[in-house]
Backbone bond lengths (Angstrom), bond angles and torsions (degrees), N, CA, C in turn:
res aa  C-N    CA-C-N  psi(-1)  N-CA   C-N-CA  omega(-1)  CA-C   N-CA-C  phi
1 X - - - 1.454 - - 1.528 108.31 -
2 X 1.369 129.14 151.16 1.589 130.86 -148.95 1.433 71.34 -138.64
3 X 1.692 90.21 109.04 1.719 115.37 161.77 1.236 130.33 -83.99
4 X 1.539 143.60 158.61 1.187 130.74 -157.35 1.606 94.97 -81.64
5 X 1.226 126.69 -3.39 1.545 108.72 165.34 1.483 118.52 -77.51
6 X 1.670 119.23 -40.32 1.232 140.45 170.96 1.759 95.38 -41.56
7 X 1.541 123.39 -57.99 1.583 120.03 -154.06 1.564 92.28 -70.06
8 X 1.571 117.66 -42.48 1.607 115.23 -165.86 1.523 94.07 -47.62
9 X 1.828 118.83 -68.12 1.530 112.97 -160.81 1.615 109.25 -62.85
10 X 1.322 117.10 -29.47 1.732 100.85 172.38 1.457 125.42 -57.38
11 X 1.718 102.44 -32.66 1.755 115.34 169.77 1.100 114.78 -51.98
12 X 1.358 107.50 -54.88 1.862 111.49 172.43 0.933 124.58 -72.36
13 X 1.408 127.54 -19.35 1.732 114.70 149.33 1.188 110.79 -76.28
14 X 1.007 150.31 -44.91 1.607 144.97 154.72 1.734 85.51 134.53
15 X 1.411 120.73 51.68 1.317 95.20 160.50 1.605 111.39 -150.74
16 X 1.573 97.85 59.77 1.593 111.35 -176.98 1.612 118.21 -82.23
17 X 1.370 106.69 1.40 1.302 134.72 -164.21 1.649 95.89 -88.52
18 X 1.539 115.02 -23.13 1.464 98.77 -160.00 2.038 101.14 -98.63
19 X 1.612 105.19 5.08 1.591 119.68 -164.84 1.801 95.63 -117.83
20 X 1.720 97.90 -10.58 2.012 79.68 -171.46 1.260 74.91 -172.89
21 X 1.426 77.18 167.38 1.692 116.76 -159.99 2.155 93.11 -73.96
22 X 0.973 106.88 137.99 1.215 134.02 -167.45 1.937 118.76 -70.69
23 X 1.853 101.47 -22.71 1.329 101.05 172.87 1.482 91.19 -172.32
24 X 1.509 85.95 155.53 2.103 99.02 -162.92 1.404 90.54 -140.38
25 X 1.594 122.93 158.72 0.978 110.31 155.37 1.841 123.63 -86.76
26 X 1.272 121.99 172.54 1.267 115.37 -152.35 1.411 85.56 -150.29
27 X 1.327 133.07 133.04 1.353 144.12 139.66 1.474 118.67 -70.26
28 X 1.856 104.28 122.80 1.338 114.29 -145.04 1.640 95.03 -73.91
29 X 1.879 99.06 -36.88 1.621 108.32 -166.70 1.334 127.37 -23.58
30 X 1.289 155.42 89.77 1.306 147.23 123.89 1.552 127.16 8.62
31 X 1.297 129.64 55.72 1.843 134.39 164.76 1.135 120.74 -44.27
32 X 1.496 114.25 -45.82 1.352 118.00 -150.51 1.330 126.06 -68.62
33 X 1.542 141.94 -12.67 0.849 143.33 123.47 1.727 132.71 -142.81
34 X 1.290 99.12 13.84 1.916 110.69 169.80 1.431 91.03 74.36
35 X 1.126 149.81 25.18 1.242 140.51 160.83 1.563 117.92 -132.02
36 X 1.158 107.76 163.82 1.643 115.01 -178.64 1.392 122.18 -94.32
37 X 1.578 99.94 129.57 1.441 96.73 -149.48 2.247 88.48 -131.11
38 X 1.288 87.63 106.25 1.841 74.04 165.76 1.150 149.38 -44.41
39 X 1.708 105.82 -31.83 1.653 110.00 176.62 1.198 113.87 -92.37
40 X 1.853 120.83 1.60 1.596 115.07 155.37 1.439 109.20 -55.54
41 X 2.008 108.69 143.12 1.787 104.36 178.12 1.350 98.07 -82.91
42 X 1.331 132.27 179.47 1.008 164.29 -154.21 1.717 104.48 -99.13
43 X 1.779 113.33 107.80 1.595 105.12 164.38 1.020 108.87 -11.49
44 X 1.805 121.20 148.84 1.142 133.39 174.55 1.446 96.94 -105.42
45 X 1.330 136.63 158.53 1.856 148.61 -169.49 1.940 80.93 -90.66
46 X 1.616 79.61 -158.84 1.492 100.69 173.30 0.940 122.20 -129.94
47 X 1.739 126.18 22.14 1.475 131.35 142.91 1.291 131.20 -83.99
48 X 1.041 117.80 132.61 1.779 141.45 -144.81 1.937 83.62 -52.49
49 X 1.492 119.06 -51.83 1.219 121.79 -160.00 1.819 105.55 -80.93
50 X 1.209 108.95 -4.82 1.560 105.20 155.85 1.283 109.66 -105.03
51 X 0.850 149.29 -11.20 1.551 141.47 152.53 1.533 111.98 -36.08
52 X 1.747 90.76 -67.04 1.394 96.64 -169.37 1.366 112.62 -55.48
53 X 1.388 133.78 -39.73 1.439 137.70 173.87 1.352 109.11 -38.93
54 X 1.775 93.98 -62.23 1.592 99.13 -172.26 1.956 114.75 -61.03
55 X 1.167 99.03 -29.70 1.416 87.68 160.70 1.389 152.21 -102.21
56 X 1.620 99.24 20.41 1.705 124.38 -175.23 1.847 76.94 -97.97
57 X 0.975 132.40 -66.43 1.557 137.44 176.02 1.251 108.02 -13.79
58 X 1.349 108.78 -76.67 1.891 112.16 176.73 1.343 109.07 -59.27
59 X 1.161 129.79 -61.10 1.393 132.35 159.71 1.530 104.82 -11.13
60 X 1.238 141.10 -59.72 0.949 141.30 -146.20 2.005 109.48 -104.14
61 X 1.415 123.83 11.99 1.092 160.17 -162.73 1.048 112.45 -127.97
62 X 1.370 142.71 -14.52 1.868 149.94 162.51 0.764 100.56 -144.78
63 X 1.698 95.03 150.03 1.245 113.63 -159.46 1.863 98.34 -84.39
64 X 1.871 118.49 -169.64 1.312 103.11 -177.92 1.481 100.29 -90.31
65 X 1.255 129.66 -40.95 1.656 124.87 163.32 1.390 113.17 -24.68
66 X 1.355 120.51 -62.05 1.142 107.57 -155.55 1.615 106.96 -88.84
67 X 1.597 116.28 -26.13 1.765 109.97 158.20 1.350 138.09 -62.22
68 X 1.761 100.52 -14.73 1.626 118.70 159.00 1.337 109.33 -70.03
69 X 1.319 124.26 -56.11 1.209 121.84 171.07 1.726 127.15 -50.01
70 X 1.115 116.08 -46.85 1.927 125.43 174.22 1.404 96.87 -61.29
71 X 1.593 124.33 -53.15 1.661 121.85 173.37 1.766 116.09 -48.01
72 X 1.262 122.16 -53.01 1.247 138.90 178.42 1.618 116.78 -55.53
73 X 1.626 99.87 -31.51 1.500 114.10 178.44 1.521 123.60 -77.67
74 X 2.021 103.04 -50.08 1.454 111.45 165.08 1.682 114.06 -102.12
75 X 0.767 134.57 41.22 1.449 150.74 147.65 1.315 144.92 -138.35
76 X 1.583 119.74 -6.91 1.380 120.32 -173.30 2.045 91.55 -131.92
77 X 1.347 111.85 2.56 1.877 114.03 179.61 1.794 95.44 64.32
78 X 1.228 115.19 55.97 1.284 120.49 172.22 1.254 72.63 -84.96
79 X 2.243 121.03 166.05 0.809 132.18 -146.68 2.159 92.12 -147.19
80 X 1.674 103.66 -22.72 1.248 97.27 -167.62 1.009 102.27 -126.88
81 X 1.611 121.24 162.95 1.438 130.85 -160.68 1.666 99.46 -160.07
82 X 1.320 105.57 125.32 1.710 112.99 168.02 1.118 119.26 -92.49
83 X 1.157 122.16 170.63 1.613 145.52 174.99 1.278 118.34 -41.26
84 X 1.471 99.95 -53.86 1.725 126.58 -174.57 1.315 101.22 -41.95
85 X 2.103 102.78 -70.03 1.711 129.22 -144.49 1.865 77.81 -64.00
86 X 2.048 106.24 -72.08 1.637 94.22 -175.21 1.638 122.83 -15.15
87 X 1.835 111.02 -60.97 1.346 92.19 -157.27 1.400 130.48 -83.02
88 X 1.640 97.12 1.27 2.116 116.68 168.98 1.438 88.10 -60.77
89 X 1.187 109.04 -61.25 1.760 111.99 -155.56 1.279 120.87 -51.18
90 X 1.423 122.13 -71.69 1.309 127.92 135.26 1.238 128.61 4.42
91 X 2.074 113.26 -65.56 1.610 107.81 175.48 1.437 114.64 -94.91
92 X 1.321 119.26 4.20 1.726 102.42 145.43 0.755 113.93 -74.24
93 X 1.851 144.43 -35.19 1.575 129.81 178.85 1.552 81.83 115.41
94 X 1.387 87.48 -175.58 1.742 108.23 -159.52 1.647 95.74 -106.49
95 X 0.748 103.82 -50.78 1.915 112.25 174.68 1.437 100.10 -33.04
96 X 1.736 103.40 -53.45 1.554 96.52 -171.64 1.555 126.94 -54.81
97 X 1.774 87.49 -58.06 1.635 109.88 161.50 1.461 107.91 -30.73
98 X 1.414 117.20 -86.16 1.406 112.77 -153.15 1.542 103.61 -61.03
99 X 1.210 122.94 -17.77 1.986 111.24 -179.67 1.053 117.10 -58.42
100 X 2.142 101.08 -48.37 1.676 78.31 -171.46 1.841 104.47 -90.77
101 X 0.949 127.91 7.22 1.541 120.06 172.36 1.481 100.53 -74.35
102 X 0.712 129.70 -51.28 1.420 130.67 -179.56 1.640 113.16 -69.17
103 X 1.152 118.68 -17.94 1.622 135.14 178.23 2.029 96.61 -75.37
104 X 1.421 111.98 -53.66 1.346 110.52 -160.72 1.393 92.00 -93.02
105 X 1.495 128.67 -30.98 1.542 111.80 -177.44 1.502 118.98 -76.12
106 X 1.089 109.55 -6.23 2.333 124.80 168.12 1.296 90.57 -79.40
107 X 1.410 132.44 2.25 1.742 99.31 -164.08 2.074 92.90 -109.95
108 X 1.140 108.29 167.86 1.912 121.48 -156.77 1.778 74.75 -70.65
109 X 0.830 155.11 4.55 1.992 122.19 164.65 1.141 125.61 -90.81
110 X 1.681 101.17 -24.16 1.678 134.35 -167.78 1.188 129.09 -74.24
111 X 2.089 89.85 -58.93 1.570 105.76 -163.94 1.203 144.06 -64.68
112 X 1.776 98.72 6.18 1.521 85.53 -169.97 1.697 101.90 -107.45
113 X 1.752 106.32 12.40 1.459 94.15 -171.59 1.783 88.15 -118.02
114 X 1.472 119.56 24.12 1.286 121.90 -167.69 1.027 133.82 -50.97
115 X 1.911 125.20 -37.79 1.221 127.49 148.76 1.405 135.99 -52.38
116 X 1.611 112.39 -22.95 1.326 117.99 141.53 1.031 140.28 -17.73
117 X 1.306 95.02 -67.44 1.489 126.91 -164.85 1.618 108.70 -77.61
118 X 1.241 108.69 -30.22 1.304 112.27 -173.18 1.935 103.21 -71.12
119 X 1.410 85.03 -52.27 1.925 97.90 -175.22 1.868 99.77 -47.13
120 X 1.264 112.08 -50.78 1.131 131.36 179.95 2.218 106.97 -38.64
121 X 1.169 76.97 -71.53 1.811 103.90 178.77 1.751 91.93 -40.77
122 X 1.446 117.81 -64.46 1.413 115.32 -164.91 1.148 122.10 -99.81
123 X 1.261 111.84 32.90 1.868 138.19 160.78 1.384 96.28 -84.56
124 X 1.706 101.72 -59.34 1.424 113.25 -176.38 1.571 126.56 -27.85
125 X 1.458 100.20 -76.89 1.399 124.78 165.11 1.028 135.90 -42.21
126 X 1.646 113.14 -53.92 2.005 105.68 153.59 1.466 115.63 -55.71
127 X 1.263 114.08 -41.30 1.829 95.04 -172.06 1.481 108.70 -76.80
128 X 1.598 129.48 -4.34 1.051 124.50 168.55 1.647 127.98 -95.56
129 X 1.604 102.53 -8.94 1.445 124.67 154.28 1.197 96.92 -60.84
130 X 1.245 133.27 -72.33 1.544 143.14 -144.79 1.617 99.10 -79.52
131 X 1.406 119.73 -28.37 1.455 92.96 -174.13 1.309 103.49 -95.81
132 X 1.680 128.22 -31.69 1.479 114.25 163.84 1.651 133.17 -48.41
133 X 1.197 103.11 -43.04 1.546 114.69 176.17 1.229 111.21 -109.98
């Protein structure tokens, strides 16, 4: 199974393209807290090679513990979540969150339980809204 630490180092070799589908759509909206926050990355476009930017960016904003852990949570029915993983998640923003969940749940191991995964992803995120703030 290709963990969200595994996808960060394939991003940085530039060959995440050969484990998942190359472009998803992405809801641009901003949830995570209606305010402007500098260390959110930057919307990603809708070329495959700004994606990947935009998601070597977040990538580079959590740590791999705690993106093993958010992977383990919405993909393997891990059940627990700390303070720490919450407050990476949280300060990449939700954009970040939902890209790459939605990046690894388009890919052939994922997709067919993908809406799952999504509900899964945004379980995540409120209880990590709620336990940071």
């Amino acid at each position: 199974m290709i963990s969200l630490a595994c996808m960060v180092l394939l991003l940085q070799l530039g060959i995440a393209s050969m484990v998942s589908p190359p472009v998803l759509a992405i809801d641009t909206a901003d949830e995570s807290t209606g305010a402007d926050n500098e260390n959110l990355a930057e919307s990603p476009g809708s070329s495959p090679d700004i994606l990947l930017i935009f998601l070597k960016n977040c990538a580079d904003m959590i740590s791999e513990p705690a993106g093993d852990r958010v992977f383990s949570y919405v993909f393997e029915d891990e059940e627990s979540l700390d303070y720490d993983t919450c407050l990476e998640v949280v300060g990449s923003g939700k954009e970040c969150h939902d890209a790459f969940v939605k990046y690894v749940a388009e890919g052939p191991r994922f997709k067919v339980n993908y809406d799952y995964y999504l509900k899964r992803s945004e379980e995540l995120y409120s209880i990590c809204l709620t336990t940071v703030f």
